[in-house]
Each structure stands twice: as C-alpha cells, then as structure tokens.
N, C-alpha and C positions, 0 to 999 in steps of 0.2 A: 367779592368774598362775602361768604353769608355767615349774618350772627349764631354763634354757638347753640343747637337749640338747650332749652335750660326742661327738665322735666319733674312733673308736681304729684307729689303721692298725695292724698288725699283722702283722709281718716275718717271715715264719717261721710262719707260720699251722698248717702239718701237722705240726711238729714237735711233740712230747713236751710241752713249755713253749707255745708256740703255742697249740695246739689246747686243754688248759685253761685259757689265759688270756679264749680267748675263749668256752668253757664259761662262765670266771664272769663273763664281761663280760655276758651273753646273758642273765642274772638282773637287770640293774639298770637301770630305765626308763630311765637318762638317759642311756645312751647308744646309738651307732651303731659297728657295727662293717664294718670291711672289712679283709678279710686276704689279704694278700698272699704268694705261695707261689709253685715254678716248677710245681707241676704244677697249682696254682689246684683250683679245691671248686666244691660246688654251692651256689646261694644261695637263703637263703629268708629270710622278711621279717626278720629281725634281721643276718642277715650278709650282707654283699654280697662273692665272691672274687673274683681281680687273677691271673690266670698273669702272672710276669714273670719276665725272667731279669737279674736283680740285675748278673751282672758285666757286662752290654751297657748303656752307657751312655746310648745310643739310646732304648733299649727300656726301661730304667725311667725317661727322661725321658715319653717318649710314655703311657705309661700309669697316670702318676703326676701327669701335666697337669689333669687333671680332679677331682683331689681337693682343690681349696682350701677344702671344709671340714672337713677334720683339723686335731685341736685336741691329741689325743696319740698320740705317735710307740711302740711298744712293740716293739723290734729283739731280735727272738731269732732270725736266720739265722745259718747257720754252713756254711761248707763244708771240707769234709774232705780235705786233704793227706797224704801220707806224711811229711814231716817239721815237725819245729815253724817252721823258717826258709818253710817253703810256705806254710805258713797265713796268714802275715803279707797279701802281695797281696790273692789274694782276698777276704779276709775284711775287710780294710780299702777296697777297692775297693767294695762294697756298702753297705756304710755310709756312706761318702762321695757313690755315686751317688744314693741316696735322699734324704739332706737337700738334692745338689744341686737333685735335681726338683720336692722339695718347699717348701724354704723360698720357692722366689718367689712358688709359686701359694697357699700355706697363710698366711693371713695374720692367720688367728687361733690357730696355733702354741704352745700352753701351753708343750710339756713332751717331751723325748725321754727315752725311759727303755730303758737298755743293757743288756739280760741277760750277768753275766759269769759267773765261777765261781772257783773255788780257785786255778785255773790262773796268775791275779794274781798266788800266794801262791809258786807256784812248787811247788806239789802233785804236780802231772805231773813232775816232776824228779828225786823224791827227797825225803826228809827232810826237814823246814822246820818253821818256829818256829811251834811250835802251845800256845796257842790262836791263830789268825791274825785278826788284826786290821787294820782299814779303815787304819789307818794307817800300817802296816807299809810299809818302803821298797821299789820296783821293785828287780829283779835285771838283772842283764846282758840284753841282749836278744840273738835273737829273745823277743818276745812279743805276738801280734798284740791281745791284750785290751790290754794298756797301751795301746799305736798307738790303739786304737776311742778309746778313752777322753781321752788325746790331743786327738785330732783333734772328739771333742766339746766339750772346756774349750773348745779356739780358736775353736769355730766357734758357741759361746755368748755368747763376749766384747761385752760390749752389746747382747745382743737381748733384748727381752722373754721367750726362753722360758726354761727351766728343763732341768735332766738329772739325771735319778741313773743309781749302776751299782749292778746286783741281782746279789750274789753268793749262788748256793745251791752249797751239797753236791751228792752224785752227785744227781738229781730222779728222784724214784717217779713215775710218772701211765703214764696208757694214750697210747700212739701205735704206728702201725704205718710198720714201712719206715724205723724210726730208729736208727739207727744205733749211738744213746746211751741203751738201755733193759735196762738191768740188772732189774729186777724180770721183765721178759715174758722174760729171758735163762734169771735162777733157773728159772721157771717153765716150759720149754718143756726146759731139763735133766731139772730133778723130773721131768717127764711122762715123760721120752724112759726116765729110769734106772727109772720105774715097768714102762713099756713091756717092760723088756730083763731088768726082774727082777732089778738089781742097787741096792745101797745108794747111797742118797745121799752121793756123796765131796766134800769139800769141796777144789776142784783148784786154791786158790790157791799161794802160794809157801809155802814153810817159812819159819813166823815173820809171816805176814799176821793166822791166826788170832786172833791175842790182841792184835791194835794196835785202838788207839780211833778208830772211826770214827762219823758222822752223818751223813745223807740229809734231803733235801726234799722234802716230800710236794707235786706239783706243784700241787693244790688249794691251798694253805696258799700256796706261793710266789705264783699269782696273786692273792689276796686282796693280800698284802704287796708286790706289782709296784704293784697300782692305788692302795692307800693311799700309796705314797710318791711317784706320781705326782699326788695330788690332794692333799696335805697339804703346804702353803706350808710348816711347818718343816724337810720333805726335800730343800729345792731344792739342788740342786748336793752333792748327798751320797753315801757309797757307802755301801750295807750291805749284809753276811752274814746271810741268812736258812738257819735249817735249824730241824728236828722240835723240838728243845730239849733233846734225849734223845742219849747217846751208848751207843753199843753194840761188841761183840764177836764176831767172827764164832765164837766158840768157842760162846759161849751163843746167838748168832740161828741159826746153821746147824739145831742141832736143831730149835729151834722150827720150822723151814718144812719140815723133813724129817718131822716130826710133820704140818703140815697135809698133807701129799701122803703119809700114812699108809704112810711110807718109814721102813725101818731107816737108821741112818748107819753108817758106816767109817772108821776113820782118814784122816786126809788124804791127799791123793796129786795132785803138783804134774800138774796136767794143760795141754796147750795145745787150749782150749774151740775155738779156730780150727781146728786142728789137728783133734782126733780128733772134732769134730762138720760136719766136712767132707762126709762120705760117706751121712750120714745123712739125705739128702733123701728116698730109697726109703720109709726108715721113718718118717717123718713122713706123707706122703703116704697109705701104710697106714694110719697112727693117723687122720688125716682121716675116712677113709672107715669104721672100722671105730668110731668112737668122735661120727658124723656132727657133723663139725667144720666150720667155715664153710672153704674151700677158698685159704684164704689163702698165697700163695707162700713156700715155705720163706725165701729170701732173707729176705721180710719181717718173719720172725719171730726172724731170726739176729744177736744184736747183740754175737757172739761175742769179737770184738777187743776190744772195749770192756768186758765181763767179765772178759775176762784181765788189761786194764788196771788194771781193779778191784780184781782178787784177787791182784794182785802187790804190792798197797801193806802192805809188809811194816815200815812205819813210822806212826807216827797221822794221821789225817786227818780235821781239823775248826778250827772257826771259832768265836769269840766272837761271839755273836748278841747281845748285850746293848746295840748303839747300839739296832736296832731296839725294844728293850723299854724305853729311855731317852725315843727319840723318838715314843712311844706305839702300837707295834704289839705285840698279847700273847698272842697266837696262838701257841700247840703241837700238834704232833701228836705221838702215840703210833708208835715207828716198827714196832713190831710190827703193831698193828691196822693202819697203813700198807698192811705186805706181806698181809695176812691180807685186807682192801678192796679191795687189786688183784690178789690171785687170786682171791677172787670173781668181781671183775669180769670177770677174762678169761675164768670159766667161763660167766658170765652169756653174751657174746659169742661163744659155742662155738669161742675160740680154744683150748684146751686142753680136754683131758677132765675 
C-alpha cells in the first residue's frame, strides 16, 4: 500500500525561498509539486508551473480553479513597494486572492504555511528586543506580515486545515532576479573590487560592524517549512528558523574577503545602490572576459537590499529554540553557508 501522495502549491516559486523549497520538495516521493510564479517556469515530471498575477482577482481565480488536489499551501510571494504603508495592499491582496480560489476547489486542504521574517519583530525599523521571540507583541502598524497573518487565524476558524508562520533571518540560497539576495550581492562586490584591484571594504554604516547578527541557509529553512507543515504538533504556530550560529560582520567580512583572495580595508560607509549604479559596462566586460553565463546586470543587482542589510547598526536575531523544543534540530554553519554559495555561483558561471 503506497502513502497518499500529498501535493504543494507553491507561491512564490522563483523566488530565493521558492525555488529551494521546491528543490527539497523535488527529493521526497510523496509528493507533487506545482508552483506558481508571475513569470511561471518550465515543467518537468516532478513540477508542474502556473504564470499568474496574484493581484487580478480574476486571473488567480481562473487558474487556480483546476487545482483541487492541493493539500499544502507554502505562500512565499512578496511584492515590493517603496514605503512600509504600500506593502500592506498588495501583499495582503495576494494572499487573500489565493485562499479565495483555492479553498472552494481544494477540498482536501491540510495546511497553509506563511513565509514571514524579522519584519514581525519590527527589525526593519530600528533597534528591537533581541533575542525575538514568537511571542513577542505586534507594534503600531503599518505592518503587512501581521495583516497576512491576520487574515490567516480568521480564515482558519473552523476548517479542517492548519497554518504556521516561518520566520527566517536575512535567507542565503541561490535565486536570480531577487531582489532580496545578499550573498550573490557580497559576491558580485568581491568580484567587481577583485575586477578594479581594490580591497574589499566593508560599506555598511559606522557601528554595523560589531552587532550580532544570523542568516538562514534557504536549504535548512525548506526542510523546517515542510516539517512544520507535516508535523500535527506545529499546527497553528509561529516559528523563527535561522543557522543556530550568530555572527559579526567584523570577524565574517575577512573571512569572504579571504575566499575572493581579496585584501580588506577599513570600513567606508558606501551607498552599494549608489556607486554600483554605473557599473553595468564592467560587468558585462567581466562576462565576457571571465566567460560568464550572460545574465542581466539587473539580475544580479540586489543592491538596495544590501544597503538594507549593512545599515543594521543594532543586533539582529531571533530565539530559534521553539523549533528545537518542538522537534526540528537542524543547523547550519553560516560560514560554510557563504563558502557553499559561492561555490555554487562559481559552479553556474555566475561570477568568476
């Protein structure tokens, strides 16, 4: 007798989180995957992709009609506003449109499970009470992660399925075109200061250097996405995943300035947005001259989001310890982390 297969819709499919979620989906017989994206993928026998554009109402009831056998929900889209109050719509609008289209046709519906982050904690704001914990109270809003979240409890209230929220740290993994990839960020700097013959500077703020931070190796968070979705003791729960490891960018910086066989230099507060603007020329040169896959500088530019990074001149990090309560014991190393995924990009001749 063979186990029921169980099958994973998948929100956010191209993204960073995404696209290793269903990496590790794609190892384990029992299930099916389908993921849904706006610019949709190609499919082959384990994945089947969905172009939809989440904020048309229409448009992910219509294409969303035919999947009544999804049995878990894994929502890691996100779209990108200029201020926190903007994020709120859209990003609750999508979330909303998809259980609308989904609940009626999916009628064997486990389990929604919500990709959140720090953000809950009030990270992106400033200063906050660290270690942060799952239970720690909301702050003033805007906050569209609360809202998702929200609007999950109510729309749980007596149905058979189940939700958790996955809070990781900043996520290490390969993605292209994301917006939120600080490792291919580091690594596409190293190359460029290799490039230009100058030391590796560390261009966060004055006083980032030496705060305590921790990352989520995206390998590691899909594992801990699927276990807390399949593990009846996680039902309706939130928890902080990250490496288990805290770090310093005083002591990591050298370390990657070593891998990319760079001198360093004192700090020097840079805007990565800013003065890596003009450098499309010389990327394009490094392509060619270092035969690189021919990938669009945008894609590899997740500049804002580095600056974001490198300004957090306060501690940033989370109590992982419900997960290791409720039986998830999983670490990564966040160095071999960065040192695994610049490999890899070298492996995919994204950098030299």
């Amino acid at each position: 007798m063979h186990t029921k297969l169980k099958t994973a819709l998948v929100v956010g499919a191209q993204g960073v989180i995404g696209r290793n979620l269903i990496d590790h989906l794609r190892t384990l017989d029992d299930w099916g995957v389908i993921g849904l994206s706006r610019r949709g993928g190609v499919d082959d026998e384990r994945v089947r992709h969905i172009a939809v554009d989440l904020l048309d109402a229409e448009d992910a009831r219509a294409k969303l009609a035919p999947l009544g056998d999804v049995t878990h929900v894994f929502y890691a889209a996100y779209q990108d506003r200029p201020s926190w109050a903007e994020l709120v719509p859209p990003n609750l609008a999508m979330l909303r449109h998809v259980l609308d289209a989904l609940e009626p046709v999916a009628q064997d519906l486990q389990h929604v499970s919500l990709m959140q982050g720090y953000k809950v904690y009030g990270g992106h704001l400033g200063p906050f009470k660290t270690p942060a914990r799952e239970t720690d109270a909301h702050f003033m809003p805007p906050e569209f992660m609360h809202d998702q979240q929200r609007l999950l409890e109510a729309r749980q209230h007596g149905k058979a399925w189940s939700w958790t929220a996955i809070r990781p740290s900043v996520v290490g993994g390969f993605a292209l075109g994301n917006p939120m990839n600080l490792a291919l960020a580091i690594a596409v700097y190293a190359s460029m200061s290799k490039e230009l013959g100058v030391p590796l500077r560390f261009p966060g703020k004055p006083g980032a250097c030496d705060r305590l931070l921790e990352m989520t190796d995206a390998g590691l968070l899909a594992r801990a996405t699927v276990w807390a979705a399949t593990d009846a003791r996680c039902a309706n729960q939130a928890f902080n995943i990250n490496n288990g490891d805290l770090f310093r960018w005083s002591e990591m910086w050298p370390f990657i300035a070593g891998y990319f066989e760079l001198e360093t230099a004192p700090p020097l507060p840079l805007s990565l947005d800013s003065v890596m603007a003009d450098k499309e020329p010389l990327w394009r040169a490094m392509q060619a001259r270092h035969a690189l896959e021919p990938h669009p500088y945008a894609d590899v530019s997740s500049w804002r989001f580095a600056d974001f990074v490198f300004s957090w001149d306060y501690d940033m990090f989370g109590d992982g310890s419900k997960a290791r309560r409720f039986g998830f014991h999983e670490y990564v190393d966040t160095r071999e982390m960065f040192t695994s995924l610049f490999d890899d990009f070298r492996r995919r001749r994204i950098i030299p």
